[in-house]
CHARMM internal coordinates of N, CA and C (Angstrom, degrees):
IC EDIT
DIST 1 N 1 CA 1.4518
DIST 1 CA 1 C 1.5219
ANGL 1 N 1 CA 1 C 108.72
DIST 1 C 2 N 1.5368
ANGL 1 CA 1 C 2 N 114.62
DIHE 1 N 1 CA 1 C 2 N 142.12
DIST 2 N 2 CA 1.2009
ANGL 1 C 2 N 2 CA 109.79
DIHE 1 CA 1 C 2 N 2 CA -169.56
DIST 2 CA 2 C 1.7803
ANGL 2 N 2 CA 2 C 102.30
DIHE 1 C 2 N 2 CA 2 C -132.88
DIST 2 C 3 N 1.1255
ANGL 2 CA 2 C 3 N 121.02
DIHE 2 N 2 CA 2 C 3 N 123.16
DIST 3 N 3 CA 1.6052
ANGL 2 C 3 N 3 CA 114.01
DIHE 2 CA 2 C 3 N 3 CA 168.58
DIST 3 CA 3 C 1.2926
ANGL 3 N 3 CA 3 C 105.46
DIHE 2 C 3 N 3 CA 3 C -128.60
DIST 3 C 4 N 1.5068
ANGL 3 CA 3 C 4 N 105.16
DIHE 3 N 3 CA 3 C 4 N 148.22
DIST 4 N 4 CA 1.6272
ANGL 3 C 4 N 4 CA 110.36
DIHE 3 CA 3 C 4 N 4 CA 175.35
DIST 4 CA 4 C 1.3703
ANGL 4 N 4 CA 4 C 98.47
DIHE 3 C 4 N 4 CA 4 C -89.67
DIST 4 C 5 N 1.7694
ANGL 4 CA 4 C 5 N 100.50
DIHE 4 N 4 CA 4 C 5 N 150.18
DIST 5 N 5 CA 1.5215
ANGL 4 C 5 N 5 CA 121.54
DIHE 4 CA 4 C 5 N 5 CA -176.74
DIST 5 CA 5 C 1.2349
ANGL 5 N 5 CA 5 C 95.39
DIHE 4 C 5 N 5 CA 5 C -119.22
DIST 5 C 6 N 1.7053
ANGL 5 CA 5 C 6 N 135.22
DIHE 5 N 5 CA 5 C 6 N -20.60
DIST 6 N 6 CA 1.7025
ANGL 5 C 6 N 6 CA 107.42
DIHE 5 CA 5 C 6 N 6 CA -171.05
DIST 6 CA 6 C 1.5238
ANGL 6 N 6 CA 6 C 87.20
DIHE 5 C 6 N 6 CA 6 C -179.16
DIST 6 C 7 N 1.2412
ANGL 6 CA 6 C 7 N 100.58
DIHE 6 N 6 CA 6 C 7 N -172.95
DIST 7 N 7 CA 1.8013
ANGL 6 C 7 N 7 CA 133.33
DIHE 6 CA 6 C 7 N 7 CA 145.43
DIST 7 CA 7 C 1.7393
ANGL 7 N 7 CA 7 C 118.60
DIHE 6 C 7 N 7 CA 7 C -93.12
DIST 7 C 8 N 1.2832
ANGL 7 CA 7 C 8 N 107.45
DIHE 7 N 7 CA 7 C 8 N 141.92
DIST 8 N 8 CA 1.6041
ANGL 7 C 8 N 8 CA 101.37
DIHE 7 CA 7 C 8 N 8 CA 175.93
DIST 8 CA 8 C 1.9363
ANGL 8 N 8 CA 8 C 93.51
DIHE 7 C 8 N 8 CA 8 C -81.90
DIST 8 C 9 N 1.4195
ANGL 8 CA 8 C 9 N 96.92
DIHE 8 N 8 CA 8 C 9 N 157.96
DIST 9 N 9 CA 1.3313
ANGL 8 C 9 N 9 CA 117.75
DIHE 8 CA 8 C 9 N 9 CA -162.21
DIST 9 CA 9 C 1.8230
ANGL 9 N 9 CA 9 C 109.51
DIHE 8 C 9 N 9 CA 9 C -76.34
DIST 9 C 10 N 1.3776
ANGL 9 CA 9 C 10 N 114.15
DIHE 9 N 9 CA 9 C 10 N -16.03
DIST 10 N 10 CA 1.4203
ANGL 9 C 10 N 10 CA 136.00
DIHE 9 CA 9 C 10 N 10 CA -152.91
DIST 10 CA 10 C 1.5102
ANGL 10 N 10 CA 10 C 81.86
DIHE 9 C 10 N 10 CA 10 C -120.51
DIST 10 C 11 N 1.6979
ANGL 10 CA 10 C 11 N 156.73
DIHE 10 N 10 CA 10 C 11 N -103.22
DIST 11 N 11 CA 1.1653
ANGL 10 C 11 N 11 CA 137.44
DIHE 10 CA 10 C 11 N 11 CA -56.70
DIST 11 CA 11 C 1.9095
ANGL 11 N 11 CA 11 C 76.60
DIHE 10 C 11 N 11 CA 11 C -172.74
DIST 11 C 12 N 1.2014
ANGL 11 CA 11 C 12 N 112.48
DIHE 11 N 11 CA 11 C 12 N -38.63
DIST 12 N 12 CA 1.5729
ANGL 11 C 12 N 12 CA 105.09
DIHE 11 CA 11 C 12 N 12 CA 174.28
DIST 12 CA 12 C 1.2472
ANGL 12 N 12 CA 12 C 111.94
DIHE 11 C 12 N 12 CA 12 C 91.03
DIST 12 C 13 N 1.5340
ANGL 12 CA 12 C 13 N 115.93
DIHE 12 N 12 CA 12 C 13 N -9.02
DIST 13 N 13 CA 1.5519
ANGL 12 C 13 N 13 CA 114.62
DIHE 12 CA 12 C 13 N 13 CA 172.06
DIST 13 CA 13 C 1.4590
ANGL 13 N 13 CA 13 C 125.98
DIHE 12 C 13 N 13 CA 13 C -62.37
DIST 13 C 14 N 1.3310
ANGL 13 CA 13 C 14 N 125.92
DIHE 13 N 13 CA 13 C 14 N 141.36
DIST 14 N 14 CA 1.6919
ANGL 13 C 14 N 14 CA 127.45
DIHE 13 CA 13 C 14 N 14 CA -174.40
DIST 14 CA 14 C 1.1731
ANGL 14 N 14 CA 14 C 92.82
DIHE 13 C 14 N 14 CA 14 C -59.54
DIST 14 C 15 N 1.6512
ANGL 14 CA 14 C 15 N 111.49
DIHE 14 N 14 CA 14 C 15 N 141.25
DIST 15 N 15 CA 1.4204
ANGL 14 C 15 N 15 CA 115.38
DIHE 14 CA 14 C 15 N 15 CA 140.62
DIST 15 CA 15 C 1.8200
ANGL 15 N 15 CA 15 C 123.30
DIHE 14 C 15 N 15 CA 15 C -118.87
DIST 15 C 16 N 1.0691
ANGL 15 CA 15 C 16 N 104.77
DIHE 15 N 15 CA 15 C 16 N 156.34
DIST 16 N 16 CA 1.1696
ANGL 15 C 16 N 16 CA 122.87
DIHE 15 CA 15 C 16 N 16 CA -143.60
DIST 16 CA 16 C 1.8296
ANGL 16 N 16 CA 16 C 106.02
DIHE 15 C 16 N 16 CA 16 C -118.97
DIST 16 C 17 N 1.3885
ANGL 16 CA 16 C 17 N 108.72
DIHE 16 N 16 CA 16 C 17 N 131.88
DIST 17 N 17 CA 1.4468
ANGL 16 C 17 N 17 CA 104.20
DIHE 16 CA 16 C 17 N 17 CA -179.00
DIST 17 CA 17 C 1.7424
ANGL 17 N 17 CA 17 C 105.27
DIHE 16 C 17 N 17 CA 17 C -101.93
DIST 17 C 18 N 1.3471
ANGL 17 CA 17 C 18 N 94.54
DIHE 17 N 17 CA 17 C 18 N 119.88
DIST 18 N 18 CA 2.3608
ANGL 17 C 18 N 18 CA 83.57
DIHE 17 CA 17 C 18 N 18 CA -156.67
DIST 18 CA 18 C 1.7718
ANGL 18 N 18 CA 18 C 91.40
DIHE 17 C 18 N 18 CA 18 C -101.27
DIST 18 C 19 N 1.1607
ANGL 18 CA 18 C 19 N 115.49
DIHE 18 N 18 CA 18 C 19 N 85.41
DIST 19 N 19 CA 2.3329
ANGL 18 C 19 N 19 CA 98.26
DIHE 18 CA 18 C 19 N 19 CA 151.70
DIST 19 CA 19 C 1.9270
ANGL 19 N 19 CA 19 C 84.37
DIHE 18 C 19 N 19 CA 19 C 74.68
DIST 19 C 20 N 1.7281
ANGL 19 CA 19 C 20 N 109.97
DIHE 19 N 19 CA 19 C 20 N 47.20
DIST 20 N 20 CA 1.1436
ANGL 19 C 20 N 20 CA 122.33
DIHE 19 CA 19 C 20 N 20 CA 145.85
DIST 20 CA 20 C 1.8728
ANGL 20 N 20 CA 20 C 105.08
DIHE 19 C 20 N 20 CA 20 C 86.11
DIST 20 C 21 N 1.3831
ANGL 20 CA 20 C 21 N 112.62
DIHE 20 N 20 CA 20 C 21 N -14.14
DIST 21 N 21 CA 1.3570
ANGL 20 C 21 N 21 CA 100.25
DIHE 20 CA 20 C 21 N 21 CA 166.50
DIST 21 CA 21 C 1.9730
ANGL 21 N 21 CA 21 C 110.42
DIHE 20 C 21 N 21 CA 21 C -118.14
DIST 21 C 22 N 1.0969
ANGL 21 CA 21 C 22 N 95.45
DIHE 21 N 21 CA 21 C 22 N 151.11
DIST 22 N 22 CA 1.6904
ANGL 21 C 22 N 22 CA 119.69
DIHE 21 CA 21 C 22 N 22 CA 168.75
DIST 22 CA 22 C 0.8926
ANGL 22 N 22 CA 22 C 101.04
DIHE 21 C 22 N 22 CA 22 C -63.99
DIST 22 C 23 N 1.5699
ANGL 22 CA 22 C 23 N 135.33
DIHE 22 N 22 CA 22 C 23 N 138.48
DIST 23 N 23 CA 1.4255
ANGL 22 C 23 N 23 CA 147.76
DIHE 22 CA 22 C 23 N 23 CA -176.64
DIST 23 CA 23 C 1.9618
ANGL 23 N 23 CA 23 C 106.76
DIHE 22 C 23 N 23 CA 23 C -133.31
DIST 23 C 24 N 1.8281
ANGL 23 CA 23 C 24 N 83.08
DIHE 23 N 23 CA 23 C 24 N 30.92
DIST 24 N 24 CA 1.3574
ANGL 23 C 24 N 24 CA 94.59
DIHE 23 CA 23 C 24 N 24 CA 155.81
DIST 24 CA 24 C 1.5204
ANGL 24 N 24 CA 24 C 121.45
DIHE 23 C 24 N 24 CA 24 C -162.00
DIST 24 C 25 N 1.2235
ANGL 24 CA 24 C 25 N 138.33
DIHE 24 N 24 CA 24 C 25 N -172.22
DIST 25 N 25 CA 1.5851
ANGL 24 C 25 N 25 CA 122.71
DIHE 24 CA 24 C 25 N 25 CA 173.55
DIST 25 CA 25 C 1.6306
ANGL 25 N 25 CA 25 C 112.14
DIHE 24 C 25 N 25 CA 25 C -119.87
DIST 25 C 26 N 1.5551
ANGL 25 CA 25 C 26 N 101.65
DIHE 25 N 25 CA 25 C 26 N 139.72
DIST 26 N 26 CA 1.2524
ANGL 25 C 26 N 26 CA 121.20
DIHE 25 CA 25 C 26 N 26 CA -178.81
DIST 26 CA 26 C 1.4237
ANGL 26 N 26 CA 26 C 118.26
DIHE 25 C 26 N 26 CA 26 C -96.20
DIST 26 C 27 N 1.2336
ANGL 26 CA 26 C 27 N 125.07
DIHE 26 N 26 CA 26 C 27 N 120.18
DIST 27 N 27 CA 1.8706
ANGL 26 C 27 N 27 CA 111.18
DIHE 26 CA 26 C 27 N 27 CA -160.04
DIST 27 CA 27 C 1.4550
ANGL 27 N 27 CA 27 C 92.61
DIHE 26 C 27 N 27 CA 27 C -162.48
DIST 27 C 28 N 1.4285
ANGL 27 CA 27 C 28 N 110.51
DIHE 27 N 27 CA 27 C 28 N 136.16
DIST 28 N 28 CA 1.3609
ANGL 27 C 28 N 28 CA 122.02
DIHE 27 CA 27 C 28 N 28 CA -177.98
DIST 28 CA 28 C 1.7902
ANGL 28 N 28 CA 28 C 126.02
DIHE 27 C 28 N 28 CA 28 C 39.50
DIST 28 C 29 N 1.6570
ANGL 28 CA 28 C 29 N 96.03
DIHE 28 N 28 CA 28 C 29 N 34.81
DIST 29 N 29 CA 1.6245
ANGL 28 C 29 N 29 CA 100.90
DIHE 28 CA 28 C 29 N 29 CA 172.60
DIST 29 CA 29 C 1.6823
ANGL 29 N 29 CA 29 C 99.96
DIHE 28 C 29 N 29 CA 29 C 80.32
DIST 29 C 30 N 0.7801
ANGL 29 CA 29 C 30 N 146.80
DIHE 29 N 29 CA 29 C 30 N -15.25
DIST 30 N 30 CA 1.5014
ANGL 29 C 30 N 30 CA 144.09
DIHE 29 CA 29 C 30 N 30 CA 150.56
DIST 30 CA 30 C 1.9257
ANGL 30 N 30 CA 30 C 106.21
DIHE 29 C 30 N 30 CA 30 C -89.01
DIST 30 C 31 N 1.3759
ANGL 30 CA 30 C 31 N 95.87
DIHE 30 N 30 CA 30 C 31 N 154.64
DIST 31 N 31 CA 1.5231
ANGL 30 C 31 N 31 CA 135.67
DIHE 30 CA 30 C 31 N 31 CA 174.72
DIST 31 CA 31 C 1.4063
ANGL 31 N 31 CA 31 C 131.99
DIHE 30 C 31 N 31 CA 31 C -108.39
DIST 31 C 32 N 1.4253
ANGL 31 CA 31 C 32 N 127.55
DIHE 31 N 31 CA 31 C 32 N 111.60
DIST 32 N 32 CA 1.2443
ANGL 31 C 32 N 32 CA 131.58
DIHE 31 CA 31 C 32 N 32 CA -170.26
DIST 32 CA 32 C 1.1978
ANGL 32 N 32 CA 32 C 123.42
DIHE 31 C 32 N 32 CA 32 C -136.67
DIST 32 C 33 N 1.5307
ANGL 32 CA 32 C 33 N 125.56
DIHE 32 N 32 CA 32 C 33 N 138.06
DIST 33 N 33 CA 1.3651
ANGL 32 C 33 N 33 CA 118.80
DIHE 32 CA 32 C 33 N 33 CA 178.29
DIST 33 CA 33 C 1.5243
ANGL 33 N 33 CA 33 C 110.04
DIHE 32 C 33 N 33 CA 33 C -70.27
DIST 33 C 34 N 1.3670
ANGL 33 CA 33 C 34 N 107.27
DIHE 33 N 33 CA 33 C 34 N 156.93
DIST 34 N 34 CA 1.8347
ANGL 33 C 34 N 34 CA 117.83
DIHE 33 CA 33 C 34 N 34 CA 178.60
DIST 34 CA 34 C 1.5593
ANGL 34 N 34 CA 34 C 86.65
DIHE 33 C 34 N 34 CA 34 C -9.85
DIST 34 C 35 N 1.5426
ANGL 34 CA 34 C 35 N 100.66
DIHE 34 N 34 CA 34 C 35 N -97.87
DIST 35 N 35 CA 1.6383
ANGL 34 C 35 N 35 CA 154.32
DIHE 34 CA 34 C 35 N 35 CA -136.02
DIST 35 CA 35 C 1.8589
ANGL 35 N 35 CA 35 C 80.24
DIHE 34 C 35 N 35 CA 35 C -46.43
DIST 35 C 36 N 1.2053
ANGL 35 CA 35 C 36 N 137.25
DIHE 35 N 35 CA 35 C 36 N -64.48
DIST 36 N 36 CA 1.2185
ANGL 35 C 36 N 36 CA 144.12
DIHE 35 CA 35 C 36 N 36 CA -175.41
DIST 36 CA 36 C 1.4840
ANGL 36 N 36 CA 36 C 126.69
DIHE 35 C 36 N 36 CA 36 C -42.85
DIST 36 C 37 N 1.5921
ANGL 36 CA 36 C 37 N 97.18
DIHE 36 N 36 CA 36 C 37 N -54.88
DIST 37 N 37 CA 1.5838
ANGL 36 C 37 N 37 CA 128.79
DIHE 36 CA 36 C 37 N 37 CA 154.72
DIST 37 CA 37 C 1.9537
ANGL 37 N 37 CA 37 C 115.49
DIHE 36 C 37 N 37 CA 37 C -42.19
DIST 37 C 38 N 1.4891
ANGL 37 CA 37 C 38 N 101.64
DIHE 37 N 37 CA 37 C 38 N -66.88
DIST 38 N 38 CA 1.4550
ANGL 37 C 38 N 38 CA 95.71
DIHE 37 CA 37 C 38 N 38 CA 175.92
DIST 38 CA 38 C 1.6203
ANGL 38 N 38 CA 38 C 124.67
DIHE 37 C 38 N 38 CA 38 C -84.83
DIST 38 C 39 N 1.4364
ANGL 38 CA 38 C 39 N 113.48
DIHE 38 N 38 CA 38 C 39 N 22.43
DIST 39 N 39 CA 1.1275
ANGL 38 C 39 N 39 CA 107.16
DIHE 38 CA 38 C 39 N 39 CA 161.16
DIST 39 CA 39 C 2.0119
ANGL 39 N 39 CA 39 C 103.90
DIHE 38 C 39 N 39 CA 39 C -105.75
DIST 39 C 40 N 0.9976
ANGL 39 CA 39 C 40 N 98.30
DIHE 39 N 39 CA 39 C 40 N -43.16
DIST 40 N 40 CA 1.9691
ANGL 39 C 40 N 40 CA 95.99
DIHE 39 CA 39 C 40 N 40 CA 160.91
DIST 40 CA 40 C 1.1765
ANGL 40 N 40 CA 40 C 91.12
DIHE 39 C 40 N 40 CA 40 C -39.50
DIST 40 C 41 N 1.1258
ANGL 40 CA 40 C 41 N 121.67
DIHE 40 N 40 CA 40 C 41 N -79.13
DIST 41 N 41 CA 1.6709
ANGL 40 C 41 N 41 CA 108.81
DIHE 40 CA 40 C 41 N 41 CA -138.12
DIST 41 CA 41 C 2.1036
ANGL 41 N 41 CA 41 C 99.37
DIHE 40 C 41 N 41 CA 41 C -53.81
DIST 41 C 42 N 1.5544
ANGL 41 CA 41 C 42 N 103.72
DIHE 41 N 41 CA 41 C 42 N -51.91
DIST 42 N 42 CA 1.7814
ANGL 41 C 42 N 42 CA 114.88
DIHE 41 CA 41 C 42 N 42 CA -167.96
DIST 42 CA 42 C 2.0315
ANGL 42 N 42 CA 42 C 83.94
DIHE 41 C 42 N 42 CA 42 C -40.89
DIST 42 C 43 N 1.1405
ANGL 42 CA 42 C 43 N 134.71
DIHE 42 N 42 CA 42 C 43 N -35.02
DIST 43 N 43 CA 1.2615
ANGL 42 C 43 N 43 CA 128.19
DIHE 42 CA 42 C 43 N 43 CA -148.73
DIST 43 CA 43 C 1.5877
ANGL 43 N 43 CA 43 C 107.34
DIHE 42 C 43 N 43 CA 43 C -92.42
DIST 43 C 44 N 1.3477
ANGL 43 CA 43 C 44 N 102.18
DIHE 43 N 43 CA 43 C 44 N -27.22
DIST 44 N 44 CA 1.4708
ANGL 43 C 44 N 44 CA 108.84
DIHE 43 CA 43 C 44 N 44 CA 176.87
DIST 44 CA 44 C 1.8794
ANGL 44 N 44 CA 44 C 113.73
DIHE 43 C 44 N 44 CA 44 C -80.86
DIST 44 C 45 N 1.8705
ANGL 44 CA 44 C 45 N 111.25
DIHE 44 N 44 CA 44 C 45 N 6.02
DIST 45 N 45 CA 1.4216
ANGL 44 C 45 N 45 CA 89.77
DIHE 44 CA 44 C 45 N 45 CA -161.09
DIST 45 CA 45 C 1.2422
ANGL 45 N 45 CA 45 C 85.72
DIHE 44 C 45 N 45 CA 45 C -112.00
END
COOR INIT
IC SEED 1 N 1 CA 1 C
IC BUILD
């Protein structure tokens, strides 16, 4: 089962809640796909 939960906050791509997990990360009230997410983070170190 697949439902959409949003847009990533960076890149605008759907994300999608797939068979009970998010196949993206939710952090500080914004939404992001993976790929979007681990370049924040590479930027924060």
């Amino acid at each position: 089962m697949e439902e959409l939960v949003g847009q990533c906050t960076k890149c605008d791509k759907k994300i999608y809640c797939e068979n009970g997990f998010l196949n993206g990360m939710y952090e500080n009230g914004k939404l992001y796909c993976e790929r979007c997410y681990e370049n924040l983070k590479e930027k924060d170190k």
